[in-house]
C-alpha positions as CSV (number, residue, x, y, z in Angstrom):
1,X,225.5,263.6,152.1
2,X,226.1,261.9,155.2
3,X,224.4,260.2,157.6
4,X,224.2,261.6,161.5
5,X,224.0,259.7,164.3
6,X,221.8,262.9,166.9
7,X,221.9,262.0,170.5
8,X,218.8,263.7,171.8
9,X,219.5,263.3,175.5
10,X,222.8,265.0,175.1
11,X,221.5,268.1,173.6
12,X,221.0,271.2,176.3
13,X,217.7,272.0,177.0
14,X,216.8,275.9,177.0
15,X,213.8,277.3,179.2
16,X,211.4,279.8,178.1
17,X,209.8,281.5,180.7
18,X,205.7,280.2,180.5
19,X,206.5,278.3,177.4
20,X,208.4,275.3,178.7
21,X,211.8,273.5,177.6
22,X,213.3,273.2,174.3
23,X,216.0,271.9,172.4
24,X,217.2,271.7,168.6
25,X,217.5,268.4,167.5
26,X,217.9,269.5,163.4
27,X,219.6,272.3,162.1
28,X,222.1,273.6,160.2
29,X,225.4,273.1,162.6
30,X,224.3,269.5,164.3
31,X,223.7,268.1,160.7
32,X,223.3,270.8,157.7
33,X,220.1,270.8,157.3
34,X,220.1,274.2,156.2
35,X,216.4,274.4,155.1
36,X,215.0,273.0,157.9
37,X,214.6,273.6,162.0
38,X,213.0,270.7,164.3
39,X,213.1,270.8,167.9
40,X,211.6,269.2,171.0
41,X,209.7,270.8,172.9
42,X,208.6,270.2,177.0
43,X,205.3,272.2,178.5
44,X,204.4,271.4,182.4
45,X,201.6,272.5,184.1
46,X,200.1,276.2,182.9
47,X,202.5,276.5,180.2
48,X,201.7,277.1,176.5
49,X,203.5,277.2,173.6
50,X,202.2,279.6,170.6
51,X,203.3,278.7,166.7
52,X,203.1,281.4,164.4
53,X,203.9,281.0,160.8
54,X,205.7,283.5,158.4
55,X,203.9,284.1,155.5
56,X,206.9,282.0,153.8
57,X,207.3,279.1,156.7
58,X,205.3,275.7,157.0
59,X,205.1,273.7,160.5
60,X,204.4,270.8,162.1
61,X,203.7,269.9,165.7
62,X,203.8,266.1,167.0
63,X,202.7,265.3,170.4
64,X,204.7,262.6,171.4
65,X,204.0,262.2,175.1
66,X,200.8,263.6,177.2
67,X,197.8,265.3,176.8
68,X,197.1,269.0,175.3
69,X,194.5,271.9,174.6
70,X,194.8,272.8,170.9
71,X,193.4,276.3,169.8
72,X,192.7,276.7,166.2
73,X,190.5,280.0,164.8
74,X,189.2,280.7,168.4
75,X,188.2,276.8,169.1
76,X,189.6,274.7,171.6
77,X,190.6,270.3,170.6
78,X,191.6,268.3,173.5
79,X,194.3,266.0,172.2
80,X,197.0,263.2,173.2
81,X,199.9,261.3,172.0
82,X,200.0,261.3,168.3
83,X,198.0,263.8,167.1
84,X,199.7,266.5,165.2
85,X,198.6,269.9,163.7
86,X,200.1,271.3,160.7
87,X,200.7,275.6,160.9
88,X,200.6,276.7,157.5
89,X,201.9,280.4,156.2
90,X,200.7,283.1,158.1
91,X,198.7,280.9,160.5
92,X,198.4,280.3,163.9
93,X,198.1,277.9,166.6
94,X,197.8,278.1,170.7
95,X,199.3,274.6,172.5
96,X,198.4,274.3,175.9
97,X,199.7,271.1,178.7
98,X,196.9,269.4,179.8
99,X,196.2,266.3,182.2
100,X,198.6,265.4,184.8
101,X,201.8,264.4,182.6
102,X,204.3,266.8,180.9
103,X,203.9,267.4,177.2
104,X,206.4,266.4,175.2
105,X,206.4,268.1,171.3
106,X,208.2,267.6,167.8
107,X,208.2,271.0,166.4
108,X,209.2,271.2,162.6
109,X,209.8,274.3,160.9
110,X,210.2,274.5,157.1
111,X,210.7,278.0,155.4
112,X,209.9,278.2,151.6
113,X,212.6,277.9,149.6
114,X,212.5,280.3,146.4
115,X,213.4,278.7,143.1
């Protein structure tokens, strides 16, 4: 194993139509993590990102700049930098910008790996 130096601000973003920016920071080709996906993620005004769990697949969401609506089993959280919310199999979760700054999102998906 070696180590990997990842320059974030280098890496392309990609836009998704009402759900933002995003860009891979961990994966496979940029460092073989093979297991593994994590990505940052950029909503602006209106924009919402929906996380939806496999019934194999475990994720995390960081908020790492700004302020956001949280929907979990119908009810709405207002959060801000450095809360998180954990998506477990077959669950769901609704992430929605809120307040006047862009959200800014570490997203980190981990399938289950059989044995």
């Amino acid at each position: 194993m070696s180590l990997t130096f990842i320059d974030t601000n280098k890496i392309s973003h990609e836009k998704l139509p009402g759900s933002g920016e995003f860009a891979e920071i961990l994966n496979d080709k940029l460092c073989g993590a093979k297991n593994v996906v994590g990505s940052l993620r950029w909503l602006h005004a209106g924009e919402k990102l929906d996380v939806r769990s496999d019934k194999n697949t475990h994720q995390l969401v960081y908020l790492m700049q700004g302020e956001a609506t949280i929907t979990l089993d119908s009810k709405d959280y207002t959060v801000k930098k450095g809360s998180g919310v954990y998506v477990g199999p077959s669950e769901t979760v609704a992430i929605k910008q809120a307040g006047t700054a862009p959200l800014k999102l570490f997203h980190l998906a981990v399938p289950h790996l059989q044995s």
